[in-house]
C-alpha angles and dihedrals in degrees: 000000000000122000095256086066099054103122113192115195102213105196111200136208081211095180101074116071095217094064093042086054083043087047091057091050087053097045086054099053100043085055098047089054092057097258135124121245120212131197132199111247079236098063096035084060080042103052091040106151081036099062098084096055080053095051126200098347114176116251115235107243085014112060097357122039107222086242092073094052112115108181131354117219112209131209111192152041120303088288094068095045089054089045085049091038085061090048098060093034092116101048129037111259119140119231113229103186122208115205116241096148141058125283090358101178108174085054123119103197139008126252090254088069102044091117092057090048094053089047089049089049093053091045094053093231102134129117124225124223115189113220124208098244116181133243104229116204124183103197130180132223086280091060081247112147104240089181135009123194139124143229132216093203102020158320124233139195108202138168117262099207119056094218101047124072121222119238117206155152130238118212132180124201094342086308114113104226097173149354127216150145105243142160077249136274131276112218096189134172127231090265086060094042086103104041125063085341094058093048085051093064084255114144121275105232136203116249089228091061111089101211135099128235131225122205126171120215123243091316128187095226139098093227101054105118126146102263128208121210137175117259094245086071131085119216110201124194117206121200102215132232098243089051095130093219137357148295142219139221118221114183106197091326100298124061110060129185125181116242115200121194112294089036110138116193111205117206129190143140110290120229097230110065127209115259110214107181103228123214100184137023097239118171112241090232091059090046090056085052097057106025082057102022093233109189104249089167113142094036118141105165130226133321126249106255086219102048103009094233125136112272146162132298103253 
């Protein structure tokens, strides 16, 4: 690949003012380095007013293939890295997320270093870090897929209707291992351990784990406990007969499917992982402390085996 066909998706939270702003600063650069920045249809409708300051900026599946996609810059929260993450799906681009919102966990870097990331981008000196991402299934009695899709944080079964609880079966690898009404249940990676999964008293999970976790919602049973299982297992969530009403599949918070009684979801490890592009190699403990500001104060690390005085963590 030469440099004139390098072709960098930027993937854009356009509604904010601050990351179009952010978008212009990347477009230039990436220019000025002698590669090709690419837009979604979707954020070139989006920017609007903006495009002219961008200029002529390629449209991903229109002037660029995803394929030929080497890296996506992202300029948002963790929203906008799922949504970029989906773009790139088909190809093998890694996603290097740039923190313009809030927590933004899945974010490499924060918005006062763009400029370095962009440098880093254009250098080639990035890491990648392949991430466990699910193969979601929606099957019918007949065992037939209805819907076939994957997530990169979860995948949740949840009731449609707010009045109404959701009665299903739980089932890993072909086996039933219980039976309750819920709100719904949460089958999350490592990666989403910290999203939904985590706010549903689920375990958080080093990235570096390969399992998937399983966490009813708010279920009317003695046995409802989060589950961990290996990544070789499929966990499978039934929606039974005698559900008065219906569910629904979301799949990271933004691919649904509707599941009628009967409706089983099927969940395992897909065979195509996530990239993120790394800039650092941060521990994930370090990045817990600063992504949710956990008070670490009093800590004065271990102690030396040959003098006993406080040292560094090797």
């Amino acid at each position: 690949m030469t440099d004139v066909e390098r072709n960098i998706l930027v993937v854009v939270h356009a509604r904010r003012d601050d990351t179009v702003v952010a978008a212009e600063r990347v477009v230039s650069a990436l220019r000025g380095a002698g590669a090709r920045p690419v837009l979604s249809a979707d954020d070139r409708a989006e920017l609007g007013d903006a495009l002219p300051l961008l200029g002529d900026v390629a449209t991903l599946d229109v002037d660029v293939s995803v394929e030929d996609i080497e890296l996506a810059i992202v300029l948002g929260g963790d929203g906008t890295i799922l949504r970029a993450a989906e773009l790139v799906r088909e190809g093998t681009a890694p996603v290097l997320g740039i923190n313009m919102g809030h927590v933004g966990f899945l974010a490499e870097i924060e918005r006062d270093d763009m400029d370095l990331a962009v440098a880093r981008v254009i250098a080639r000196d990035y890491a990648v870090e392949e991430r466990l991402a699910l193969q979601v299934r929606v099957k019918d009695s007949a065992d037939a897929v209805l819907y076939d899709t994957w997530a990169l944080n979860e995948a949740t079964v949840e009731k449609a209707s707010r009045e109404r609880m959701l009665e299903v079966v739980i089932e890993v690898d072909g086996r039933p291992l219980s039976s309750f009404g819920c709100d719904g249940v949460v089958v999350s990676t490592p990666t989403g351990s910290t999203a939904y999964n985590f706010s549903a008293g689920g375990p958080v999970i080093w990235p570096t784990v390969q399992a998937i976790a399983v966490v009813p919602l708010s279920a009317h049973a003695l046995f409802a406990k989060p589950l961990v299982v290996g990544p070789e297992h499929a966990v499978a969530i039934e929606v039974l007969e005698r559900t008065n009403g219906t569910g629904v599949l979301w799949c990271d918070g933004r691919r649904s499917h509707d599941l009628p009684p009967g409706a089983r979801v099927v969940v395992r490890r897909s065979e195509r992982p996530v990239r993120l592009a790394r800039l650092h190699p941060a521990a994930f403990t370090d990045r817990l402390v600063r992504k949710f500001r956990l008070p670490v104060e009093g800590w004065r690390g271990p102690a030396t085996a040959s003098t006993g005085l406080i040292g560094q963590i090797p």
